[in-house]
C-alpha positions as CSV (number, residue, x, y, z in Angstrom):
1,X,-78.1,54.2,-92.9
2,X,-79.1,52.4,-96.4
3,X,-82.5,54.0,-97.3
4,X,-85.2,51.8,-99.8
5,X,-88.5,53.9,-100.8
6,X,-91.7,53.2,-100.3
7,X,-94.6,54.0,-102.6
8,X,-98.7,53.7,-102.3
9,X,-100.3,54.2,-105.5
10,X,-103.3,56.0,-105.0
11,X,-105.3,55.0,-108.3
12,X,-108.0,53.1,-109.8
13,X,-106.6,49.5,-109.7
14,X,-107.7,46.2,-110.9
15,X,-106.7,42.1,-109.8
16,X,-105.4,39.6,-111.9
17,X,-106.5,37.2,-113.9
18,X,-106.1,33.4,-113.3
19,X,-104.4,32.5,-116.8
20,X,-103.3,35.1,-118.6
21,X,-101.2,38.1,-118.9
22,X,-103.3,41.0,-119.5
23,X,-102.5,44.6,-121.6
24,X,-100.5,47.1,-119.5
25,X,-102.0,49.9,-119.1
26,X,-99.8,52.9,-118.3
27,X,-100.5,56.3,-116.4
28,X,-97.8,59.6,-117.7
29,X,-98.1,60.5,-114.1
30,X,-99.4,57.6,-111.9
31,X,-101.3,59.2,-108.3
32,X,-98.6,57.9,-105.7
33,X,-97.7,58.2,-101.9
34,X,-94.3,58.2,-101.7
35,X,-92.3,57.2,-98.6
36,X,-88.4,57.0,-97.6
37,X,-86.7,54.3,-95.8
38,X,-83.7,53.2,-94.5
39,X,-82.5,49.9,-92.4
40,X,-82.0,50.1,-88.8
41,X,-80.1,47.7,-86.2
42,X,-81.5,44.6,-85.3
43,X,-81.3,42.1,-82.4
44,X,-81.2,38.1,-82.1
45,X,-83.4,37.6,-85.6
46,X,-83.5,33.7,-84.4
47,X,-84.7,34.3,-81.3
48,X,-87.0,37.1,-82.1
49,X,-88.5,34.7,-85.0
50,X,-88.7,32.0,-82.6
51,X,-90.9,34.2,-80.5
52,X,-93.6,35.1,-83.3
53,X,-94.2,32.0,-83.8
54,X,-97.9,30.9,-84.0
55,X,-99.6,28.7,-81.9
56,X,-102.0,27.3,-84.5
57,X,-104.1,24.7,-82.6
58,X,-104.9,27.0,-79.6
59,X,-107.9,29.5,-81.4
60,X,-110.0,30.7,-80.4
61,X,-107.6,31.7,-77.1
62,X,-104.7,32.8,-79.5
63,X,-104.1,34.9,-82.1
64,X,-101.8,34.9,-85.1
65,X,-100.5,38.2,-84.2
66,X,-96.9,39.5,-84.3
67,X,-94.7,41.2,-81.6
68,X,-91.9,42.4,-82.0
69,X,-89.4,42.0,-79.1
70,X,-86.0,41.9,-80.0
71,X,-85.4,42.8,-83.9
72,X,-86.1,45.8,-86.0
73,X,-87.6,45.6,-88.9
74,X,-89.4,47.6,-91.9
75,X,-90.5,50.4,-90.1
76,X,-93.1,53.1,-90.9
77,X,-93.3,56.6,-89.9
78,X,-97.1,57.5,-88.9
79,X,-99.4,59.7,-87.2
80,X,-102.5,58.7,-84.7
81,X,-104.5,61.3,-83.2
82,X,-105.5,65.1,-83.3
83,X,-102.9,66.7,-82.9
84,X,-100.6,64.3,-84.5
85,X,-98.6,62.2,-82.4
86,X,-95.6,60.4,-84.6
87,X,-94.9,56.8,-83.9
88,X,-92.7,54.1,-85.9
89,X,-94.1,51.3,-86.5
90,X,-93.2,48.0,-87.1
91,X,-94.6,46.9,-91.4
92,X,-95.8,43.7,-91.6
93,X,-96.8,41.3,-94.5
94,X,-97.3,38.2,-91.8
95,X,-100.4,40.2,-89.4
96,X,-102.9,42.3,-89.9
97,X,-103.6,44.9,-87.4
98,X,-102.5,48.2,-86.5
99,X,-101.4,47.8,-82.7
100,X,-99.6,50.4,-80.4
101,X,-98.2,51.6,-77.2
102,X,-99.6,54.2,-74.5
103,X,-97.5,56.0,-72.4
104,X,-98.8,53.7,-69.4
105,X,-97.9,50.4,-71.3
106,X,-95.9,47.7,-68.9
107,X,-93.1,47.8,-71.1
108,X,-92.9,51.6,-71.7
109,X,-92.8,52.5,-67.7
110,X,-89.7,50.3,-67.9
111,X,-87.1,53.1,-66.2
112,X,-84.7,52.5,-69.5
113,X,-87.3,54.1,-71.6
114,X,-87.8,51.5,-74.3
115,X,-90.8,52.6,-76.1
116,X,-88.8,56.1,-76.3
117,X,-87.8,55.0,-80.4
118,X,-91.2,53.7,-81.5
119,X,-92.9,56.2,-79.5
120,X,-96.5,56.1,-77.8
121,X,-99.6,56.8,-78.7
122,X,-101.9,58.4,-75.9
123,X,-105.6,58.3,-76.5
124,X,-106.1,61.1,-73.5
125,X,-104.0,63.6,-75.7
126,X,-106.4,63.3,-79.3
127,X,-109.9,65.0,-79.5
128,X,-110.6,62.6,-82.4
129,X,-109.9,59.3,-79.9
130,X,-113.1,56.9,-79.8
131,X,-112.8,53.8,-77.9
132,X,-114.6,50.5,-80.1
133,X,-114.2,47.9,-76.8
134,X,-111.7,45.8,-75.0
135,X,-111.5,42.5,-77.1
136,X,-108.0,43.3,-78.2
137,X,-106.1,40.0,-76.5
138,X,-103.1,37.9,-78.3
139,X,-100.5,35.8,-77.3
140,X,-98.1,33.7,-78.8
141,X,-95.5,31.0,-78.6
142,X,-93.2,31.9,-76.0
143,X,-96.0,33.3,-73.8
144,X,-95.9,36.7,-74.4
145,X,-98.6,39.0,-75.7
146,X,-100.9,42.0,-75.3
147,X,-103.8,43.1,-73.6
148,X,-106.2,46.4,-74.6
149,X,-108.5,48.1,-76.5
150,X,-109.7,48.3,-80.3
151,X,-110.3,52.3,-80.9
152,X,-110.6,54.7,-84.1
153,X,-108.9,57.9,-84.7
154,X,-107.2,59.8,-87.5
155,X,-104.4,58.2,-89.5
156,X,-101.6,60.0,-91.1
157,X,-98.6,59.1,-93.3
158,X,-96.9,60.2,-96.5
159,X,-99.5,63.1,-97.3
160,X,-102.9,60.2,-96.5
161,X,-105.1,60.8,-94.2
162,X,-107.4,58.1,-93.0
163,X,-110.4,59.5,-90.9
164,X,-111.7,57.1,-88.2
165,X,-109.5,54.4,-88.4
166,X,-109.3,51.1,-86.5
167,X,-106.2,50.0,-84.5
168,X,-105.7,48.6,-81.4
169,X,-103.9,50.4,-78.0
170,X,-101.9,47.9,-75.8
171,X,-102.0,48.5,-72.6
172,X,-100.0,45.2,-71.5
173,X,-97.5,44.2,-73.4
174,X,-93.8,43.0,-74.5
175,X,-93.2,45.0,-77.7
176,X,-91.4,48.4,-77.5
177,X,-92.8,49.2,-81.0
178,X,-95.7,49.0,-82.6
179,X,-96.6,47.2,-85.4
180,X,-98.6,47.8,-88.5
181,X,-100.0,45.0,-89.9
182,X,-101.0,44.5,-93.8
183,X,-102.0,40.8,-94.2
184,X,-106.0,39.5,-94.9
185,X,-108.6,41.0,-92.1
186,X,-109.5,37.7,-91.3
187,X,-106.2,37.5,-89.6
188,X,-107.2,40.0,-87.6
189,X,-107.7,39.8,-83.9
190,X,-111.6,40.6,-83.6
191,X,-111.9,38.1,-86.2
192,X,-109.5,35.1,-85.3
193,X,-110.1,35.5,-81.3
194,X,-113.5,36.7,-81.1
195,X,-115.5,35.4,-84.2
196,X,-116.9,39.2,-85.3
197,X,-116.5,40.0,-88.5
198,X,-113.5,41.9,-89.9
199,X,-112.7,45.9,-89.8
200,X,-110.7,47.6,-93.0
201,X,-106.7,47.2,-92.0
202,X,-104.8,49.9,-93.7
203,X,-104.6,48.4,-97.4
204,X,-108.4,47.6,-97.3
205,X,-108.9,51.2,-95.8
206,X,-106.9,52.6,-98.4
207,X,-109.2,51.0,-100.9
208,X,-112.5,52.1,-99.0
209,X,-111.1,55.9,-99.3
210,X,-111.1,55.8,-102.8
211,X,-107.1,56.1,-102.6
212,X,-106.5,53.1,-104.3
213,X,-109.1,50.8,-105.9
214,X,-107.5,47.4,-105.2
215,X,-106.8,45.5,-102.0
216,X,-102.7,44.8,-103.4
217,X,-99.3,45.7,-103.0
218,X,-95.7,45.1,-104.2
219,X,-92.4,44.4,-102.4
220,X,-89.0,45.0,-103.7
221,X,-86.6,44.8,-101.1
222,X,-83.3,44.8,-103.0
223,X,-80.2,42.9,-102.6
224,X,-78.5,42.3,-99.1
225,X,-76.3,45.4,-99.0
226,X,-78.6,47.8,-101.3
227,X,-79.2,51.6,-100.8
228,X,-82.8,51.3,-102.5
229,X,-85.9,49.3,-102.7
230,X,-89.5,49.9,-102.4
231,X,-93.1,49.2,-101.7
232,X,-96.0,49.9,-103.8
233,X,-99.9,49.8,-102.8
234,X,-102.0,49.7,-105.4
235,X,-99.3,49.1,-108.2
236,X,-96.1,47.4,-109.5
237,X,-92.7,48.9,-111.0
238,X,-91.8,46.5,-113.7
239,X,-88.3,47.9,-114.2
240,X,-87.8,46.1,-110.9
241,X,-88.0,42.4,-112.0
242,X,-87.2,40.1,-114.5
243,X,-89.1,38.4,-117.6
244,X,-92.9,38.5,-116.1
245,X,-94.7,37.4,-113.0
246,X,-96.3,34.4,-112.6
247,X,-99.2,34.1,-110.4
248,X,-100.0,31.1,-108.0
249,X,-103.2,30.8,-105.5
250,X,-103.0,31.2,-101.9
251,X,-103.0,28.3,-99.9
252,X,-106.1,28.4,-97.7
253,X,-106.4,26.9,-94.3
254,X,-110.2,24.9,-93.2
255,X,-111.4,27.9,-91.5
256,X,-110.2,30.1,-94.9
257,X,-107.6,32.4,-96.0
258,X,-105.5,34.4,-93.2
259,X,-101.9,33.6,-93.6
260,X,-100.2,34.9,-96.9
261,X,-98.6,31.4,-98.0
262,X,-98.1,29.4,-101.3
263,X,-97.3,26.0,-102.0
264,X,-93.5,25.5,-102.2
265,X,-93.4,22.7,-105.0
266,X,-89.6,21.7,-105.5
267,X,-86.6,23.0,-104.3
268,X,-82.4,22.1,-105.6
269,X,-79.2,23.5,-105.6
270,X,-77.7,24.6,-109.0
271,X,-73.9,25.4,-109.6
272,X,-71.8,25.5,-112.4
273,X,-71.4,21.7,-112.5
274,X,-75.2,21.1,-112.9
275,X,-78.5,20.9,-110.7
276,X,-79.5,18.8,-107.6
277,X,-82.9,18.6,-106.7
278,X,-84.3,17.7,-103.3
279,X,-86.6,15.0,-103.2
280,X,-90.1,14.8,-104.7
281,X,-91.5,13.3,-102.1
282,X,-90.9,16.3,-99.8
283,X,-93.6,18.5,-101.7
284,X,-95.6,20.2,-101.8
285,X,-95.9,22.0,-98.2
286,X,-97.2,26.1,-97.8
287,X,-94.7,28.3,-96.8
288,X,-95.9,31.9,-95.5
289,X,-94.2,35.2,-97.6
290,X,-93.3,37.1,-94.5
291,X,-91.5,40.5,-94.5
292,X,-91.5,40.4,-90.7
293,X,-89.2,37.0,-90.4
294,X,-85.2,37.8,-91.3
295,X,-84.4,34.2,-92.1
296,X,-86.4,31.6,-93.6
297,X,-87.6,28.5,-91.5
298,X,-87.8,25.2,-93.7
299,X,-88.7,21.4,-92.6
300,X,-86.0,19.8,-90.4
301,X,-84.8,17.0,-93.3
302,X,-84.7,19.5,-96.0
303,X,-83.0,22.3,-93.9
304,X,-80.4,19.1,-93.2
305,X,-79.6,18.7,-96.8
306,X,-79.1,21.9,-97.5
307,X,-76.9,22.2,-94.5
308,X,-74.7,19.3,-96.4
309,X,-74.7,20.7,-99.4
310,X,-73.4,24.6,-98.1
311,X,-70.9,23.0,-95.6
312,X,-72.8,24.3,-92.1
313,X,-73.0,23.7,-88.5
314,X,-76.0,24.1,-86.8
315,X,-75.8,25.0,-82.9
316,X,-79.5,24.3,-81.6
317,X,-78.6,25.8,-78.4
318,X,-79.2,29.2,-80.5
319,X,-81.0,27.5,-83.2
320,X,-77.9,29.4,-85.6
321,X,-76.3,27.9,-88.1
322,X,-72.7,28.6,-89.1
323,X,-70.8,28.7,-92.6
324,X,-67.1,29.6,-93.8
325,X,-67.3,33.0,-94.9
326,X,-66.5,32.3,-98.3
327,X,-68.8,30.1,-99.2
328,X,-70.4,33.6,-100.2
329,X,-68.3,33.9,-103.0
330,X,-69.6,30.8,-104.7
331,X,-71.4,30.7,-107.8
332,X,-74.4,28.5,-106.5
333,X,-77.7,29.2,-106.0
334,X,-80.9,27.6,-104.2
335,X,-83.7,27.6,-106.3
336,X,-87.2,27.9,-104.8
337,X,-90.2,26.5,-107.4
338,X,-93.5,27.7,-106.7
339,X,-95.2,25.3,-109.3
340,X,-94.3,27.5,-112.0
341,X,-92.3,30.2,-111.5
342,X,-88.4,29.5,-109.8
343,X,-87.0,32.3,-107.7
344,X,-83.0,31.8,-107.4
345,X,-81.4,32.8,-104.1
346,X,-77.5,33.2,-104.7
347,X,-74.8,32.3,-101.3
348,X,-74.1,35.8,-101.5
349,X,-77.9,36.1,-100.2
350,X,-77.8,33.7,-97.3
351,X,-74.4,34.1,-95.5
352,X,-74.7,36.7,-93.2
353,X,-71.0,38.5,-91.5
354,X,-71.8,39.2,-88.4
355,X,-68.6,41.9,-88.6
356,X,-66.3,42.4,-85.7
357,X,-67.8,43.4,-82.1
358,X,-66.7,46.2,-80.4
359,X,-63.0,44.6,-79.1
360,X,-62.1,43.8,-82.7
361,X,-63.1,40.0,-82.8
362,X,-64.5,38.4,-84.9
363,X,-66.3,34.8,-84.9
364,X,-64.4,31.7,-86.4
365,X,-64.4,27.9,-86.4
366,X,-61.8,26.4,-84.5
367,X,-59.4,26.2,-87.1
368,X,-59.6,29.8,-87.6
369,X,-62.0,30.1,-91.0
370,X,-64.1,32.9,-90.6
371,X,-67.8,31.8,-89.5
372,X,-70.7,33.3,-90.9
373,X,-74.4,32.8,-89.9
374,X,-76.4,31.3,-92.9
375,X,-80.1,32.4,-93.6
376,X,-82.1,29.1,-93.2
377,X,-83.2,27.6,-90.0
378,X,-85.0,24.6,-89.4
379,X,-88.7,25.1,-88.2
380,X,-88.6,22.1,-86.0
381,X,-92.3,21.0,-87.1
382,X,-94.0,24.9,-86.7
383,X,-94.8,26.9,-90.0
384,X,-92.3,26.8,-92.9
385,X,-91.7,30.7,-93.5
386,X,-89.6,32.4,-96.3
387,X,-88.4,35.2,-95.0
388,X,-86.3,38.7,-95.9
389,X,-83.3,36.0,-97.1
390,X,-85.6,34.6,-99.8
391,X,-87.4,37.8,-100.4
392,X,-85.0,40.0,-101.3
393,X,-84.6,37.8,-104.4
394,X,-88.4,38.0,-105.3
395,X,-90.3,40.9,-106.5
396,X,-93.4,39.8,-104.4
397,X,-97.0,41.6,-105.5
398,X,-99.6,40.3,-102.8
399,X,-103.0,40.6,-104.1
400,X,-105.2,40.0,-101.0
401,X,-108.5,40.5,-102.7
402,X,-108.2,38.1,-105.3
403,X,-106.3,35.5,-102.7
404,X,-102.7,35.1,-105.4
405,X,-99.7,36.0,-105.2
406,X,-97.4,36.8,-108.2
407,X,-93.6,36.3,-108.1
408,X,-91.0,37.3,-110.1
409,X,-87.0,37.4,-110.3
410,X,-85.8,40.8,-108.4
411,X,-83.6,43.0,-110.6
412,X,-80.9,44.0,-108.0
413,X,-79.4,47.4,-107.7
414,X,-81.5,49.1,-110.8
415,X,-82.5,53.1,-110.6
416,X,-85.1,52.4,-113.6
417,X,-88.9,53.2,-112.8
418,X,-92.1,51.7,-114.8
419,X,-94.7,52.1,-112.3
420,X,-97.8,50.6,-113.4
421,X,-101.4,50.5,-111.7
422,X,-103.5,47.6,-110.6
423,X,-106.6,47.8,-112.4
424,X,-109.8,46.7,-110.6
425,X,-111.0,42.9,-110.9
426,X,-109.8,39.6,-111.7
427,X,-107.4,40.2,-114.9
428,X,-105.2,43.4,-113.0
429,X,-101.8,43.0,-112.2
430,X,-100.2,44.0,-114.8
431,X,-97.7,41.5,-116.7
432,X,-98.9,38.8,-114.8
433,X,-99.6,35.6,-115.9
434,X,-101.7,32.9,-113.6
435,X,-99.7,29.0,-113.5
436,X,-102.0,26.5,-115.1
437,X,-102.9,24.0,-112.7
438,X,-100.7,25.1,-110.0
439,X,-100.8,23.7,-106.3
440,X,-104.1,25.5,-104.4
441,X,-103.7,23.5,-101.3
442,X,-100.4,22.2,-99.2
443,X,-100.1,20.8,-95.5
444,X,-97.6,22.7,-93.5
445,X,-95.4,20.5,-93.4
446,X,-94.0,17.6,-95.7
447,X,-96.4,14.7,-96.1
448,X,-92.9,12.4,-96.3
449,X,-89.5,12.9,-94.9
450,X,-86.9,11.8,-97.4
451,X,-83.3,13.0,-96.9
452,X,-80.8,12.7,-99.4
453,X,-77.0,13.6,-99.8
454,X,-75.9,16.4,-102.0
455,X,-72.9,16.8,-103.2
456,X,-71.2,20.4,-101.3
457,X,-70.8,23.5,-103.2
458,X,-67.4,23.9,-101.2
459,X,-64.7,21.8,-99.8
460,X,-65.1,22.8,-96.1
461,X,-66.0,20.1,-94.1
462,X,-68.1,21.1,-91.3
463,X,-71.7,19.2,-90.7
464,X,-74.9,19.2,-89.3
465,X,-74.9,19.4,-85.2
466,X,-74.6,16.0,-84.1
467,X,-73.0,14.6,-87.2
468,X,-69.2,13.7,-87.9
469,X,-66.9,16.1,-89.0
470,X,-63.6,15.2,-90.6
471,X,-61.5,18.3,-89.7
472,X,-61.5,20.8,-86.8
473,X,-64.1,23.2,-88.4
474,X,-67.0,20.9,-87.5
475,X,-66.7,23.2,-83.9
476,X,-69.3,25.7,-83.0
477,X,-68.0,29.1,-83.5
478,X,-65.8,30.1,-80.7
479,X,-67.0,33.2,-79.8
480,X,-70.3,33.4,-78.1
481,X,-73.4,32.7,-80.1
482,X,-75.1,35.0,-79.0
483,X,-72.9,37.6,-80.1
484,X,-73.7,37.8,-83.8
485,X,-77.2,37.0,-83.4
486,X,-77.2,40.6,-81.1
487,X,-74.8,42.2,-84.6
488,X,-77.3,40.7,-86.9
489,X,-77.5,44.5,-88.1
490,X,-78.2,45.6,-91.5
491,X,-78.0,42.6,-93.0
492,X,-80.4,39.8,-92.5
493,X,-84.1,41.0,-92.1
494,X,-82.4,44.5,-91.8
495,X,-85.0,47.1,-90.2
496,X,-86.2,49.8,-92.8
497,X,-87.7,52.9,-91.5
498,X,-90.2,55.0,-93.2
499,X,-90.2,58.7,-93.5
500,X,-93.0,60.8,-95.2
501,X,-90.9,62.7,-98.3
């Protein structure tokens, strides 16, 4: 299994500041929580993201919650209870409560004992259990969802221990793991469904603890086929990025901040021969920065050109879309601009082998090139998303207190440390500088639809479904779809597991 590591800084921490970079200050021995992780199989990422889609114009019935049906993802060993019961649970940047299984769950009596992984939490078994009330109720997209109770009881991971905590206990539902969720509280169930105000999730909880002194955390998930990344709370490790980070606001909805999303500003393709930019006119929109999505999802005429311009087929029966293997090896790059600051995501990023399945096949366009699935999707007209194939490219510090997020270049594959606290207020990321003028607020989708032709990084010839081809490789994959969607493993939004060091 590859591992990454996981860190919570348990320090006095500060926010940053809205224009300029401030003085790093440096601990010899920073306070930190450390954590180990490794990836884990996943199933059908497309149809799993599909699922978690929000229905945004259904509140106050519906909740943007997550579930997580089909796909592993980063994953967090934990405790609940006196005595401890363990559980793995499912880390997520795009929700924002804690949410488990009982024993007595619909989908854990299921006879092939699928909570058996994530485990169960039973309230009947912990002498520190306190039911809050019954209001816990989502459901999303594809109908799914859970139904049970908000309670408090002692939370335990890496060496913290958080006294009375809030999560919710599904008693109904269609997730064989939990999931813990990081985002804003007002993204929280209580808060979204029922209108009541807002209890501490685990970051704010940390902060109320005195553990760390800053509502923040940092993501460095590491290239595609890395043995190491990490995730701080409460702090950044500069020896994982390049240059500086540059800060940008977070776009707020009417009803005010809950999803963690920026403005996407510009977008092109850069090769050796030059740079082609999308057009203007199809920015700015938000996209949301979420760890629990493996690929992204971007507007259906953008996702079109850039399906041109990598050679792809798109089969919307599976809503996968297919590239010659070696269009990995190319020296191209999309680059994402987020006003200021431009993260580069290399083809060696976005194509995805799917690998052989178990009789030795492997999946290929009719004329026998080897067929890849590529990392962008279209989001047919729901929420743009950047997901793990944009964000392993990004060193990612959410500061949820301060509503910004700063973004930086990743440095792949580096052992070097610099961990550095988040200091407490405005000015306290550290080497962060806030974009001048940079886009607040963004539509989630484009406010014009322009598509353009750009000129393909390779000479394969296959296009977008439902456009002519001019060889044989147009074809769907031959094999079943479904089949590397099921072997997404390890690769694409590759699960990570946490375990206390």
């Amino acid at each position: 299994m590859r591992e990454i590591l996981c860190w919570s800084l348990a320090i006095a921490t500060t926010f940053l500041q809205t224009t300029e970079a401030v003085q790093l200050v440096k601990r010899s021995t920073p306070a930190v929580v450390g954590f180990e992780l490794e990836r884990k199989k996943i199933v059908n990422p497309v149809d799993y993201d599909k699922r978690r889609q929000r229905r945004q114009n259904d509140k106050p019935k519906v909740v943007n919650q997550v579930l997580d049906n089909e796909k592993t993802l980063y994953f967090c060993n934990l405790t609940l209870g006196t005595p401890p019961q363990q559980l793995r649970m499912h880390i997520d940047t795009g929700s924002s409560d804690l949410w488990v299984n009982t024993p007595g769950s619909t989908i854990c009596r299921d006879r092939r004992n699928l909570c058996e992984v994530g485990g169960t939490y039973d309230p009947q078994r912990s002498s520190t259990y306190k039911r809050i009330n019954d209001d816990f109720n989502i459901t999303y997209a594809d109908g799914s969802g859970a139904v049970g109770d908000y309670v408090t009881d002692t939370l335990k991971f890496g060496g913290v221990t958080l006294d009375d905590f809030q999560f919710a206990v599904g008693y109904q539902s269609t997730s064989r793991e939990g999931v813990l969720g990081i985002g804003f509280t007002s993204n929280e169930v209580q808060a979204v469904r029922n209108d009541q105000p807002p209890y501490p999730n685990l970051p704010q909880a940390l902060v109320d603890a005195k553990l760390i002194n800053s509502n923040a955390y940092s993501i460095w998930l590491n290239d595609l086929d890395a043995s190491k990344g990490e995730i701080l709370f409460g702090g950044v490790n500069k020896a994982k990025f390049h240059d500086s980070l540059k800060s940008v606001p977070v776009v707020s909805r009417r009803t005010g901040y809950q999803d963690l999303a920026v403005a996407l500003t510009g977008l092109s393709v850069k090769t050796a021969d030059g740079e082609q930019r999308f057009p203007s006119a199809n920015f700015p929109f938000s996209v949301v920065l979420d760890t629990g999505s493996s690929l992204c999802y971007l507007p259906n005429a953008i996702v079109a050109d850039i399906y041109d311009a990598v050679s792809a087929v798109y089969d919307s029966q599976f809503g996968a879309a297919y590239v010659p293997c070696d269009i990995a090896s190319t020296k191209a790059d999309l680059v994402f601009t987020f006003s200021e600051p431009n993260i580069s995501v290399g083809m060696d990023e976005l194509v995805i082998n799917p690998g052989p399945n178990r009789n030795g096949e492997t999946l290929q366009f009719d004329d026998g090139t080897d067929a890849c699935i590529f990392g962008i999707a279209p989001a047919q007209g729901s929420v743009s998303i950047l997901g793990d194939t944009f964000l392993r490219s990004a060193y990612v510090v959410y500061d949820l207190e301060n509503e910004e997020i700063s973004l930086a270049q990743t440095r792949f594959n580096t052992s070097d440390s610099e961990i550095l606290e988040i200091q407490s207020g405005r000015d306290g990321v550290p080497d962060a500088t806030g974009v001048a003028s940079a886009v607040s607020s963004a539509g989630i989708t484009p406010t014009a639809s322009v598509q353009t032709t750009l000129t393909p990084i390779s000479t394969a010839t296959v296009g977008m479904d439902g456009r002519p081809v001019s060889s044989s490789a147009g074809a769907v994959p031959t094999m079943k779809p479904e089949y590397p969607l099921r072997m997404f493993a390890g690769l694409a939004g590759a699960g990570i597991v946490f375990a206390a060091l």
